[in-house]
C-alpha positions in Angstrom: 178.9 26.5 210.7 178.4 29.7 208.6 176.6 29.6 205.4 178.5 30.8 202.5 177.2 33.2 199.8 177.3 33.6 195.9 175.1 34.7 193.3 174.6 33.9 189.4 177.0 36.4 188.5 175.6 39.0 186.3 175.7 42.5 188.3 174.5 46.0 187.3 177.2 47.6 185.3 177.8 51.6 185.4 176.2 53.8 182.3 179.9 54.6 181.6 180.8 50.8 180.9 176.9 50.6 179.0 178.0 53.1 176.8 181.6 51.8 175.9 180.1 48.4 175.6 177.3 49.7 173.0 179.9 51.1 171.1 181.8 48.1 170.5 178.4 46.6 169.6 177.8 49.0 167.1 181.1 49.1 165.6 181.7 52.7 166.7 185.2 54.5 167.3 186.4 54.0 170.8 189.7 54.3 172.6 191.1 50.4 173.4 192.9 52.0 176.6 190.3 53.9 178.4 187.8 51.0 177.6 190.4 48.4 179.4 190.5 51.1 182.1 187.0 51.2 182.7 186.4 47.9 182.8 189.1 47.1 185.3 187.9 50.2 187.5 184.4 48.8 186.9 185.1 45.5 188.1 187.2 46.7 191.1 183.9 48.5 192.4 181.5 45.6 192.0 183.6 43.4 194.2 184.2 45.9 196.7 180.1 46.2 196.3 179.4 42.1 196.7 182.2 42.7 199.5 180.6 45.0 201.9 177.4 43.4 200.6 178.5 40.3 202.8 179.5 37.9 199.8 181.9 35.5 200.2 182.5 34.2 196.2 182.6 36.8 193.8 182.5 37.2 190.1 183.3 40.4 187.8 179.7 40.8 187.5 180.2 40.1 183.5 181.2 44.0 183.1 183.0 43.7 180.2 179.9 41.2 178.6 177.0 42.5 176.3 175.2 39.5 177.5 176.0 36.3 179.1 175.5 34.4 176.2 176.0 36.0 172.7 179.7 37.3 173.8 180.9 34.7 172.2 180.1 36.2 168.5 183.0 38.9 169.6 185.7 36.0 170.8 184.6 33.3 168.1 184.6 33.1 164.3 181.9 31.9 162.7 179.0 34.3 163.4 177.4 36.9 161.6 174.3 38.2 160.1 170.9 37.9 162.6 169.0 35.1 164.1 165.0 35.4 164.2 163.6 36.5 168.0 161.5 34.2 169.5 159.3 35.5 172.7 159.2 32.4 174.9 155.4 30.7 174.7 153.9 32.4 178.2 154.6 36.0 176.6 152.8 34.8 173.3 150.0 33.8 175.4 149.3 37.5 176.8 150.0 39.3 173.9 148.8 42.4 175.6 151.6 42.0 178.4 154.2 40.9 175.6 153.2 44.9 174.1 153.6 46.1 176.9 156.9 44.8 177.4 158.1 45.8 174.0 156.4 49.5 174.4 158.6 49.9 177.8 161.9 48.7 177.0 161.6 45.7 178.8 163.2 43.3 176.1 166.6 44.4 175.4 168.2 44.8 172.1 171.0 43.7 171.0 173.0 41.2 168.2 172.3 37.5 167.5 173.8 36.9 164.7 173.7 33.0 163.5 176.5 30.6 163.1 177.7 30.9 159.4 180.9 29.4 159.2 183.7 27.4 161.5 183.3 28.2 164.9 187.1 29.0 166.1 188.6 30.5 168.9 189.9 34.3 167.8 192.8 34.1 170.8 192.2 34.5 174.4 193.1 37.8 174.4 189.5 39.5 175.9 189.3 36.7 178.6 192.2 37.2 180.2 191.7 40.8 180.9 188.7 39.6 182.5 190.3 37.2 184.3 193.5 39.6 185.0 190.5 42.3 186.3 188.7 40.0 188.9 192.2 38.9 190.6 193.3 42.3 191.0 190.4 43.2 192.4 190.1 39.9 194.1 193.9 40.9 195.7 192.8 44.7 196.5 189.6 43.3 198.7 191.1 40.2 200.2 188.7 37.8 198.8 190.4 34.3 198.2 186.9 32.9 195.9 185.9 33.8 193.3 184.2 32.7 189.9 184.0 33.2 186.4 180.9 32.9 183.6 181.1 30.9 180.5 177.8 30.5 178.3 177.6 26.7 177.4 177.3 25.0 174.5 173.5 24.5 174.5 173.1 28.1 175.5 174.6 29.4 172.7 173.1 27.6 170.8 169.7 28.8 171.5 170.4 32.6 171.1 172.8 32.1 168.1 170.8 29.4 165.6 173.0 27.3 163.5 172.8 27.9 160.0 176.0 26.5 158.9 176.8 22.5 160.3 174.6 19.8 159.0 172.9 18.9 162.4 172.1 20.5 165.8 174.1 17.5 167.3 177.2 18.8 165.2 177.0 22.2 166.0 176.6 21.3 170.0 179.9 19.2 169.2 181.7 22.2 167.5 180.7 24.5 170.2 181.8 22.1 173.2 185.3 22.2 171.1 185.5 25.6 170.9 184.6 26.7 174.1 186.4 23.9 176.2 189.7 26.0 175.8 187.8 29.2 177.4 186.6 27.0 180.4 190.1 25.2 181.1 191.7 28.8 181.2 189.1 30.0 183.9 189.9 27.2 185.7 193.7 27.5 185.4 193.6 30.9 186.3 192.7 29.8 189.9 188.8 30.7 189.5 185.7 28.6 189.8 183.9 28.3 186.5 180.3 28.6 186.2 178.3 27.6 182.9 175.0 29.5 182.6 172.3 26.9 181.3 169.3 28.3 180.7 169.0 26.1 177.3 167.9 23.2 180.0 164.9 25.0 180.9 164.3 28.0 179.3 164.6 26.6 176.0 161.5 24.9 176.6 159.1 27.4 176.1 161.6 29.1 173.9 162.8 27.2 171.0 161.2 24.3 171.0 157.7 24.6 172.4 156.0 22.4 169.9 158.4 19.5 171.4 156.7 16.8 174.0 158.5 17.8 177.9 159.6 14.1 176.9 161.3 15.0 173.4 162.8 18.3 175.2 164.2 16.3 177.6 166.1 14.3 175.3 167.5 17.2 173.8 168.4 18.7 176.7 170.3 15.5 177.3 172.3 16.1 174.6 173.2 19.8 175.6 174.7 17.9 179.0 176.7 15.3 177.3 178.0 18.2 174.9 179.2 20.0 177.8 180.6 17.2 179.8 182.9 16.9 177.1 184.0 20.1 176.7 184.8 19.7 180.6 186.1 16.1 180.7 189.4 18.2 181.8 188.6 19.8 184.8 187.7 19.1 188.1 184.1 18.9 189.1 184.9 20.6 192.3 185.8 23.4 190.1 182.6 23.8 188.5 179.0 25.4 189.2 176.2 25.0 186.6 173.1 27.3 186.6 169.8 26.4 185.2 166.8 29.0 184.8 163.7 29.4 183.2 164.5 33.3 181.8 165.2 36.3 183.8 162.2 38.2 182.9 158.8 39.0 185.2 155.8 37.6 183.0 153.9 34.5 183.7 156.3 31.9 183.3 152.7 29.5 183.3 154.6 27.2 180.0 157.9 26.4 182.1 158.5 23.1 182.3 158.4 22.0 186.2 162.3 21.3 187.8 160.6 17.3 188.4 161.0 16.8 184.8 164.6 18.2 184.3 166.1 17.0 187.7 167.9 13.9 186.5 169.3 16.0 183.7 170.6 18.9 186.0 171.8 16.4 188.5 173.9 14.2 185.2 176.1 17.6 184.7 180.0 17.4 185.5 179.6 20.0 188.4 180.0 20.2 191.5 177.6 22.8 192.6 174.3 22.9 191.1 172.4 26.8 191.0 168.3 26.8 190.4 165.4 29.3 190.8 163.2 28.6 194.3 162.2 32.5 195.2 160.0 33.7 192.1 156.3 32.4 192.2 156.7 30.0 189.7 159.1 27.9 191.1 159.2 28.7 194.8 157.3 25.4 195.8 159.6 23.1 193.9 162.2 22.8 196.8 160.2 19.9 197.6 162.0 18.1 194.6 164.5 18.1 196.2 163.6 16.9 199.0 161.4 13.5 197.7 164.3 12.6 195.5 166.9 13.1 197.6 168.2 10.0 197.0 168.8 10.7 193.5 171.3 14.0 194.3 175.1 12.6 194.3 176.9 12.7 197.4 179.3 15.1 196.2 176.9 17.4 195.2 176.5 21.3 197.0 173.4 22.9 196.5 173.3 26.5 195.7 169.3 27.7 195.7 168.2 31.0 194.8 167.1 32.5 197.8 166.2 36.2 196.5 164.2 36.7 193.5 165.8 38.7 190.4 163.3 40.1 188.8 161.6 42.5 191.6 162.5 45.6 193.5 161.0 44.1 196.3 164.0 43.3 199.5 163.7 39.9 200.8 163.1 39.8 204.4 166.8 38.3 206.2 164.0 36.4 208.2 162.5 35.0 205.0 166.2 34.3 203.3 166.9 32.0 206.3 163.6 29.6 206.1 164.3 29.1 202.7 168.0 28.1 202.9 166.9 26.1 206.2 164.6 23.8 203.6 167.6 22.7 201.6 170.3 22.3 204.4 167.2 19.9 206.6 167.6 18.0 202.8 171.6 17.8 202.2 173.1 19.3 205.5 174.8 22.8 206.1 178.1 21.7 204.4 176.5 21.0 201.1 174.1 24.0 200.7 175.2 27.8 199.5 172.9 30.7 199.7 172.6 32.0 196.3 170.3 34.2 193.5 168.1 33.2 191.4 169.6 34.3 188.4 172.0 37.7 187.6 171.0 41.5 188.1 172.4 42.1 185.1 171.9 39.8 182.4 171.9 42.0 179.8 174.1 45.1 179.6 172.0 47.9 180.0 169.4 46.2 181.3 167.9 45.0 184.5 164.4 45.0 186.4 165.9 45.9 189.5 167.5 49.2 190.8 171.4 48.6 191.3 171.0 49.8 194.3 168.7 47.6 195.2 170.3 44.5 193.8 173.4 45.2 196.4 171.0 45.5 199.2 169.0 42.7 198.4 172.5 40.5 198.0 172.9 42.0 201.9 169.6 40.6 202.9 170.8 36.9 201.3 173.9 37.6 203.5 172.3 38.7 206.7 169.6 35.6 205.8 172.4 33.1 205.7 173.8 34.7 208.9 170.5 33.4 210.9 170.3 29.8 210.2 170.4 27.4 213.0 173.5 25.7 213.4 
C-alpha cells in the first residue's frame, strides 16, 4: 500500500498576504475586499503547491493567521493589553546565541495580549472564509482531504497569560468552551481538525521551567482533559493533535524527553497523533514508540515528522523512507502517515527555511513515502 502524506500545516505565505496581515495587526487602514481576495488567491496557490509537491491532505497553510496560536485575540473577546515574553530555558542558557537570535530577526514580533475579560466567541465570520477558501481550492485541484488548524486550549493559554479568571484550571475551562464551537465547525464543514499542542511539550522549558517533569506532567494533564471536553462532540477519526517542543533551531538541551509525555499524548481524543523524530534532539526517540507499543491504542495512526523544520537542508527521499519504515515495522503501513515536524510557517512573516525550499523538501517526504517496502 502507498503511504499517505500531510504536514503540520503552517506554510510560507506570500509578502503580499505578510503585509495585509501586518496591517490588520497594527490597526492600519486596509481594504476588507482585496484582503479576502488575497487570501483566497493565496490559499489557492499553496494547495496547488502541496499538490504538485506530492501531498495527499492539505491545509490552507494558515494564510489568513498571524500565528497559529494568538489568532484567537482577533476572533475572541476578552484580550487585550501585552503578556510578558519568556525565551524558553535552553536559549537562557546561551545567552550569546539568544543575542544573536534577537540581533537577526530570528524571534518574531508580534501581539500577546493577555486575557482580561470574558472569553467569547465574536461570530464565526473569519473562519469560514477560511474554511470557504480551502474547499474552493480543495474543488479547483481535486483533492478530496484536507485539514484545518485550531490552537488548543492549553496553547493559548501559554502565549496569552490569564490575568482575568481566578485559576489556570478556570481559564483552561473557559477556553475549551469558547473554542469548542470553532472546532465542531471545522469538522462540520467536511475538514479534518487538527489542534496544535505545543503547551504539552514546549511549555516545559517555557512557562513553567521551575516545575518537577512530574508536576509539568500533571499540568499538562489537565490541558488534555480541557480539550477532550471541548471535543466530546466530534469524532476522533476526525481529529489530529500535534505536539512539539518549539519550532526554532537552538539547543533544545531542557526539552523534556517524549518518554515522559507519551501517556499524556497517547490520552488525547484523536485519532492521529503528529510528533517531532527528524531534528537532533528528538530523532532517537522513535524507539518510544516502539518499547511501549503496547500502550498506543489500536485505533491510533501515527503521523511522525520525517523532515525537519527548521533547516534549509533537503532530506534525502532515501533517508525519508528509513524513517517512516521505523514506525510502520511498529504499528503497520495502514496506521502510519508521513508527515513534518512542525509548520514552515509558524509565524507570518517568518520562517527558517526558504519557501522554496519548504515545497521541495515536502516533495522529498512525498518521494520518501513513495519508496517504502510494501
Amino acid at each position: 500500500m502507498t503511504i499517505k502524506t500531510t504536514h503540520v500545516g503552517s506554510l510560507p505565505r506570500s509578502q503580499e498576504v505578510v503585509d495585509y496581515i501586518f496591517a490588520r495587526e497594527r490597526g492600519e487602514p486596509f481594504d476588507q475586499g482585496a484582503f479576502d481576495a488575497c487570501m483566497a488567491a493565496a490559499v489557492l496557490e499553496t494547495v496547488r503547491k502541496q499538490c504538485d509537491a506530492g501531498i495527499d491532505i492539505v491545509s490552507d497553510g494558515e494564510t489568513s493567521k498571524i500565528s497559529y496560536a494568538t489568532y484567537v485575540k482577533d476572533r475572541y473577546t476578552g484580550f487585550d493589553g501585552d503578556s510578558p515574553r519568556n525565551a524558553p530555558a535552553d536559549l537562557k542558557m546561551f545567552p550569546s546565541f539568544l543575542e544573536r537570535l534577537a540581533n537577526d530577526g530570528g524571534t518574531p514580533k508580534y501581539a500577546r495580549p493577555k486575557c482580561v475579560g470574558e472569553v467569547r466567541s465574536k461570530g464565526q465570520d473569519e473562519l469560514g472564509k477560511d474554511i470557504a477558501n480551502l474547499k474552493a481550492a480543495m474543488d479547483a485541484c481535486g483533492v478530496t482531504r484536507g485539514f484545518m488548524n485550531a490552537a488548543s486550549p492549553g496553547v493559548i493559554s501559554l502565549f496569552l497569560q490569564n490575568d482575568y479568571y481566578p485559576t489556570r484550571a478556570a481559564y483552561l475551562a473557559a477556553l475549551a468552551d469558547a473554542m469548542k464551537a470553532e472546532y465542531e465547525t471545522i469538522v462540520a464543514a467536511g475538514l479534518d481538525l487538527q489542534l496544535d499542542c505545543p503547551d504539552l511539550a514546549l511549555s516545559r522549558h517555557m512557562l513553567f521551567a521551575d516545575l518537577s517533569d512530574t508536576e509539568f506532567v500533571n499540568i499538562a494533564n489537565a490541558h488534555v482533559e480541557a480539550l477532550n471536553h471541548a471535543l466530546s462532540d466530534i469524532p476522533r477519526e476526525k481529529v489530529r493533535v500535534h505536539i512539539c517542543w518549539g519550532n526554532y533551531e537552538g539547543p533544545h538541551c531542557c526539552d523534556i524527553a517524549m518518554d515522559k509525555v507519551f501517556a499524556t499524548l497517547m490520552s488525547v481524543d484523536a485519532q492521529y497523533l503528529l510528533f517531532e523524530t527528524s531534528n537532533p534532539r528528538h530523532a532517537h526517540e522513535w524507539t518510544v514508540f516502539r518499547d511501549r507499543k503496547a500502550e498506543i491504542p489500536q485505533d491510533r495512526v501515527l503521523v511522525p515528522g520525517v523532515v525537519d523544520t527548521t533547516t534549509n537542508f533537503i532530506e534525502h527521499p532515501q533517508l525519508v523512507a528509513q524513517r517512516i519504515e521505523r514506525f510502520t515495522d511498529i504499528v503497520g503501513q495502514d496506521r502510519v502517515i508521513a508527515g513534518s515536524d512542525c509548520g514552515f510557517g509558524t509565524f507570518a512573516g517568518f520562517g527558517a527555511v526558504d519557501p522554496a525550499i519548504a515545497y521541495a523538501k515536502l516533495a522529498a517526504l512525498a518521494e520518501g513515502a513513495a519508496l517504502v517496502r510494501g
